[in-house]
C-alpha positions in Angstrom: 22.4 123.1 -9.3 19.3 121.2 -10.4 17.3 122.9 -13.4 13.8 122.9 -14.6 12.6 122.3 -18.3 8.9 122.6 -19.0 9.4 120.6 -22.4 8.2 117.6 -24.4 8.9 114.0 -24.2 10.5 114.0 -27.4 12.6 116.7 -26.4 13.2 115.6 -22.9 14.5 111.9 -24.8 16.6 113.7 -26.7 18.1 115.9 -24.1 18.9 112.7 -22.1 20.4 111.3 -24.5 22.9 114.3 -25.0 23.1 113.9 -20.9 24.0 110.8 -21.4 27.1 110.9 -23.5 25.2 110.4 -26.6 27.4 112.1 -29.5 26.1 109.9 -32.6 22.5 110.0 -33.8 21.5 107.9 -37.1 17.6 107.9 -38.3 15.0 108.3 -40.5 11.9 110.6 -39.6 9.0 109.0 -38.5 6.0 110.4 -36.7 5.7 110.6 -33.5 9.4 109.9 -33.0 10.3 112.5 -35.4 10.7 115.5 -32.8 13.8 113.3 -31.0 15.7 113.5 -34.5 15.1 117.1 -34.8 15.8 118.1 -31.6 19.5 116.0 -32.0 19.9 117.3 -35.8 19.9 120.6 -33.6 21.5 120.1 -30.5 24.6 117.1 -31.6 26.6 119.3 -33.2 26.7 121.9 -30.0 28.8 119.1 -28.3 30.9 118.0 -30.7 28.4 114.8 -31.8 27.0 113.8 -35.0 23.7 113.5 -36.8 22.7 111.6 -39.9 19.4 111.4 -41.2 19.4 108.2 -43.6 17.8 106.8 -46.3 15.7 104.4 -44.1 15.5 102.8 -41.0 17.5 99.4 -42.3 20.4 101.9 -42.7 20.0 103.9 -39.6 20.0 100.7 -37.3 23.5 99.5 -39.3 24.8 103.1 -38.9 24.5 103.0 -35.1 26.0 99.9 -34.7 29.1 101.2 -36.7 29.2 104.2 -34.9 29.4 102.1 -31.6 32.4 100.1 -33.0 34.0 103.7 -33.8 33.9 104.4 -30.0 31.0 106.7 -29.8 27.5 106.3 -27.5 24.8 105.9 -30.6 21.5 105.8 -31.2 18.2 105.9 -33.5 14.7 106.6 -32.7 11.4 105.0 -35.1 8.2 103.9 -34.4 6.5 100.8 -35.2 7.1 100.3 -38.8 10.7 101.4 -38.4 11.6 99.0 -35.6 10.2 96.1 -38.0 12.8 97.4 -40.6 15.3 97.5 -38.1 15.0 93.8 -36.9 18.2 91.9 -38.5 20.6 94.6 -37.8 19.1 94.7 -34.3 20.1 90.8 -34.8 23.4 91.5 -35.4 23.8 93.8 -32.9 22.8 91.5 -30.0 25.3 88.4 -31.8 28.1 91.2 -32.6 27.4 92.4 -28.2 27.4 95.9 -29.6 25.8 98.8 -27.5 22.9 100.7 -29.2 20.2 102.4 -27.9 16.5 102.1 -30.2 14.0 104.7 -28.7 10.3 103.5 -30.4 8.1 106.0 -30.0 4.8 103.4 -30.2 2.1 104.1 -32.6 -1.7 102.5 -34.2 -0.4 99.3 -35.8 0.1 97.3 -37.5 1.7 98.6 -41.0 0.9 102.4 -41.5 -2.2 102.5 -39.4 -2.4 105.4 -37.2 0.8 107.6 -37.2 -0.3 110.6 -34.8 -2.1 108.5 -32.3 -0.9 106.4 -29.4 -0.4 102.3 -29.1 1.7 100.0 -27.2 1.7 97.2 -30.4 5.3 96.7 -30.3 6.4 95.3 -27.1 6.7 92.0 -28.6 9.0 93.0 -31.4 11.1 94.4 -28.2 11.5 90.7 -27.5 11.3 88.6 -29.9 11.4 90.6 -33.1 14.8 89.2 -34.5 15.3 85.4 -34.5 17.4 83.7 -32.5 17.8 83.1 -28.9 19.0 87.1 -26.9 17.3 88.6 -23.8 17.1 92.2 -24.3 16.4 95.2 -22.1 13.6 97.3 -22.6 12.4 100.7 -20.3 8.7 102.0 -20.3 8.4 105.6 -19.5 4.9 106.8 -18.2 6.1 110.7 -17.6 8.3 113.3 -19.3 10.6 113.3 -16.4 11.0 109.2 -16.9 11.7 109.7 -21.1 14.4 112.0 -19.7 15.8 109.6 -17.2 15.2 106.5 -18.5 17.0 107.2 -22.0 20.3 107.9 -19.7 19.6 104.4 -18.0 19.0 103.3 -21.3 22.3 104.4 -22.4 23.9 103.4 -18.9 22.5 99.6 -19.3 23.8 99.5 -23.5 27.0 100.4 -22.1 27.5 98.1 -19.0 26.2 94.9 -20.7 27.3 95.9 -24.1 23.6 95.1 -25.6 20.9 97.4 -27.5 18.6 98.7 -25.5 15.1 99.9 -26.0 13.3 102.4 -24.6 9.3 101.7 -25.3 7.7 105.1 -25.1 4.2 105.6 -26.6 2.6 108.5 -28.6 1.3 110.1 -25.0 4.4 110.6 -23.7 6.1 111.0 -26.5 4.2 114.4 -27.3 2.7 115.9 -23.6 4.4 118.6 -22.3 5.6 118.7 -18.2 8.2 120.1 -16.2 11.6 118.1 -15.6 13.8 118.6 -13.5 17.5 117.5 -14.4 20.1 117.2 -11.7 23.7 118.0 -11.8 24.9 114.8 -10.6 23.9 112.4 -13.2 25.3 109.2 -12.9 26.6 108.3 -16.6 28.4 104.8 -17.4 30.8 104.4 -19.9 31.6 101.2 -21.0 34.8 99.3 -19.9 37.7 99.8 -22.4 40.5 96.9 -22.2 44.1 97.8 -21.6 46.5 96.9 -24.6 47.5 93.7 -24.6 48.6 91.3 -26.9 46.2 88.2 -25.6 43.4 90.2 -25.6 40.2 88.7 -26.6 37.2 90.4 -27.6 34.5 87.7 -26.8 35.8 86.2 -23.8 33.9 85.2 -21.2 34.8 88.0 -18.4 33.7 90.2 -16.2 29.8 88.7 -15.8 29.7 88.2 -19.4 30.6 90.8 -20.2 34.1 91.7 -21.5 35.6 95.4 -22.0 35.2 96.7 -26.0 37.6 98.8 -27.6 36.9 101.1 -30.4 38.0 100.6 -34.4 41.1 102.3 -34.5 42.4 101.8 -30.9 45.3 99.7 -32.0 43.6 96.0 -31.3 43.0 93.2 -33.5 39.2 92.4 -33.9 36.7 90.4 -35.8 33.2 91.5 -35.6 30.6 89.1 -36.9 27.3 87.9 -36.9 28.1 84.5 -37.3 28.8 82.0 -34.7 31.8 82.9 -33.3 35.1 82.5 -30.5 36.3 84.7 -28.1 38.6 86.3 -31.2 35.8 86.7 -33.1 36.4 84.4 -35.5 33.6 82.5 -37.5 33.4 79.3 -35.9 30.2 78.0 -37.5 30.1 74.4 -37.6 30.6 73.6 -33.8 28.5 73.2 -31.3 29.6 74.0 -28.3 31.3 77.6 -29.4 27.5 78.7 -30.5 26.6 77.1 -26.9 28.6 78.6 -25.3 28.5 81.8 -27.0 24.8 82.5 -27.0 24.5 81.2 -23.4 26.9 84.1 -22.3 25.2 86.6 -24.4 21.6 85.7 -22.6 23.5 85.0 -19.3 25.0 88.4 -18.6 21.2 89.9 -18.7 19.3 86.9 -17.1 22.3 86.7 -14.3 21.7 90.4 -13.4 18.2 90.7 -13.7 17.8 92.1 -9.9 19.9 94.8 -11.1 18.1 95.2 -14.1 14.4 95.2 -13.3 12.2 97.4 -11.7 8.7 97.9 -10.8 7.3 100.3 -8.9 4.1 99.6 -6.5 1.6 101.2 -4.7 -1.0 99.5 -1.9 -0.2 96.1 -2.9 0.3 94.5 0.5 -3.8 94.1 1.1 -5.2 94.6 -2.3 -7.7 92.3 -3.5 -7.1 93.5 -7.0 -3.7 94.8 -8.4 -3.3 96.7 -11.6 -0.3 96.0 -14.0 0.1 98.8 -16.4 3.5 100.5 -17.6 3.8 103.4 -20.1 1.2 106.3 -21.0 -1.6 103.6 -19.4 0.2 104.3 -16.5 -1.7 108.0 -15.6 -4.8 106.7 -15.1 -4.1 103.7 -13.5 -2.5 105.4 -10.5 -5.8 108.2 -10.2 -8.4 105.2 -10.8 -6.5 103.5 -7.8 -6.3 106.3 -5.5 -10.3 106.3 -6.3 -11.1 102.8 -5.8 -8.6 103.4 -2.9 -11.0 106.6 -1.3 -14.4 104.5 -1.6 -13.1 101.7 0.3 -12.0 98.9 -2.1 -8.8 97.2 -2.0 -6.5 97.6 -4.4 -3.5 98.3 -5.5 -1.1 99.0 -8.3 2.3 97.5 -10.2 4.1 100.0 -12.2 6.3 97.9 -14.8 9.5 100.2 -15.4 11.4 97.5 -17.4 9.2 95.1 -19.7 12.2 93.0 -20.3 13.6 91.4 -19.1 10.1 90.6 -17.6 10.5 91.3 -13.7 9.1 87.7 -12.9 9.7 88.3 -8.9 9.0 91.7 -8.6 5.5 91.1 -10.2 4.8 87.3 -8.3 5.7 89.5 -5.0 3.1 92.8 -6.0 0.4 90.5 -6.5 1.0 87.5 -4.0 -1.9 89.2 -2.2 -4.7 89.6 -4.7 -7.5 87.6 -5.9 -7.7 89.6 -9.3 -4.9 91.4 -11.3 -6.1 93.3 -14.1 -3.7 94.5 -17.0 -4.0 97.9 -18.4 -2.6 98.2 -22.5 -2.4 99.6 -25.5 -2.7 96.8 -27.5 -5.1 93.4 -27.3 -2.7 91.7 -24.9 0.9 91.8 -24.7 2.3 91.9 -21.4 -0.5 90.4 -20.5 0.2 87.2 -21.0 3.5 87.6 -19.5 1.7 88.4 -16.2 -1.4 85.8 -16.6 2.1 82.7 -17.0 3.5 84.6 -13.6 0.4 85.2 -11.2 -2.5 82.8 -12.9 -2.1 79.8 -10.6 -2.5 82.5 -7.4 -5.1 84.9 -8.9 -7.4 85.1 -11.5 -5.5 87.7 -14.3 -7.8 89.6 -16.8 -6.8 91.6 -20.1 -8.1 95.2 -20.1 -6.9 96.2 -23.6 -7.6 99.2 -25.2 -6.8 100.2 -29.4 -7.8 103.0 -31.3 -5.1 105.3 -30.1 -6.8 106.8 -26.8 -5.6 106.3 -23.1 -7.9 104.1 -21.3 -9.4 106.6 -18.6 -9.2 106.5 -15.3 -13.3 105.7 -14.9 -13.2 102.9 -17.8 -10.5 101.3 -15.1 -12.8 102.0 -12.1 -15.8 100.0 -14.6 -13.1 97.1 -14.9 -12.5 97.0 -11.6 -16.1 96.9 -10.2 -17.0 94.3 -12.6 -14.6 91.7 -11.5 -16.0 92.1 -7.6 -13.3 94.9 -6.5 -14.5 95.7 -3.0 
């Protein structure tokens, strides 16, 4: 039987989590993220799971990792000056194929800035904040209910693909308070654990990429590495078609399943003369300034971006193949943006509505946008 939470997002992350088969947690506390490590410091040990707060958020990205290679679902939770801290481990995590989940609760950057008050400054860092050629996944929750649920796809993805995941939450959601409603029948993935055999190898090229990962201690030889590698493990540095082929397969297994990956949600699109791309807290008054514009008459529509990467190329060409305009909605002073203008600018004209200063853009500062590029 389904049951009903009125909670906060914080919470609702960290009960997912727990849903999801979550049993390690390694972080350091850092507003507003610091209510997910609480509520696990709490809750972990109820279901046999374990909680370390560390010295800093280099330490708690390494700690997850090796509590993934001990055979446990793992995970940390920062906000923008933690996930820059984070990077290189989150590095090696992507080279070493290790499942991790990174829940940044987004905050007024950069450096200290604004700590109690909402942004959406680190979606880049998402993709591109460690070196090095990896295609992550990211999830953008724009409700309570979705920090629940999308921290148990989050966990679902990591283990299926053997990659970190992030879920980008911001300050809004991170903090509001709404019912949930968690069901009974959770679908929960665990990730493929080879049989015992004495050719196994732990990088091979398998299963779409990805191949099944045993846990320290299971009885199999394995090398874990950040260096270039083969499909032993072993450091194979100097040639160039094992990295080739190695980092090709680490981008491939993501790239190759992106239909499966991606999702965007839409509303009106088929007529609109205008779409709005938003994802996150943004996402609020996007939908009522679009069921506004929608009541006086005008055309338009909205994209709901669920997964900022990979970026759902198709999904977004197809939501706004119809407009004349598409106007993003963010946090920052263009992000995702620019991801959108390279999809949709030789069909429609794409304009930046970005917002800092740690307020939601309102639902009538969208309608203003909207009027003053020609919606009708």
């Amino acid at each position: 039987m389904a049951e009903e939470f009125f909670i906060q997002g914080n919470e609702a992350c960290a009960k997912g989590a727990i849903a999801a088969g979550c049993r390690f947690f390694a972080g350091y506390p850092i507003t507003p993220s610091t209510e997910i490590a609480e509520t696990l410091a709490r809750e972990l040990p109820k279901v046999g799971g374990s909680f370390v707060q560390m010295e800093d958020e280099i330490a708690s990205a390494g700690a997850i990792i090796g509590g993934s290679w001990g055979g446990a679902k793992s995970m940390t939770a920062t906000s923008g000056p933690g996930i820059s801290l984070m990077q290189e481990n989150i590095g090696y995590a992507f080279m070493s194929e290790t499942p991790i989940v990174i829940v940044d609760v987004q905050r007024g950057s950069p450096s200290t800035a604004q700590p109690t008050m909402a942004a959406q400054g680190d979606m880049m860092q998402a993709r591109w904040g460690s070196h090095g050629d990896y295609e992550p996944i990211a999830l953008s929750p724009s409700s309570v209910q979705e920090f629940f649920d999308f921290t148990i796809k989050a966990f679902n993805l990591a283990e299926e693909y053997r990659v970190p995941v992030f879920v980008m939450a911001d300050e809004v959601i991170g903090h509001m308070r709404e019912k949930i409603v968690v069901e009974d029948d959770i679908e929960i993935i665990a990730r493929k654990r080879p049989e015992k055999s004495d050719n196994y190898l732990p990088f091979e090229n398998i299963e779409n990429g990805t191949t099944p990962m045993p846990a320290f201690g299971d009885g199999f030889n394995i090398h874990v590495t950040g260096l270039t590698h083969d499909e032993r493990g072993y450091p194979d540095t100097n040639n160039p078609e094992t990295h080739d082929k190695l980092i090709q397969r680490i981008c491939d297994k993501v790239l190759n399943n992106k239909d499966k990956i991606c999702s965007v949600k839409t509303k009106d699109c088929e007529d609109a003369d205008v779409v709005v791309v938003s994802y996150g807290g943004p996402v609020r008054s996007v939908v009522e300034a679009v069921a506004k514009a929608r009541a006086d008459g005008k055309k338009v529509g909205y994209a709901k971006i669920d997964t900022p990467w990979p970026f759902p190329d198709e999904q977004i060409k197809e939501a706004c193949a119809n407009a004349k305009d598409v106007i993003v909605v963010e946090m920052n002073l263009g992000q995702m943006y620019y991801e959108v203008d390279r999809v949709c600018k030789r069909d429609a004209n794409v304009h930046l509505m970005g917002k800092i200063g740690g307020l939601l853009p309102t639902p009538d500062e969208i309608l203003e946008q909207i009027d003053r590029i020609g919606g009708n």
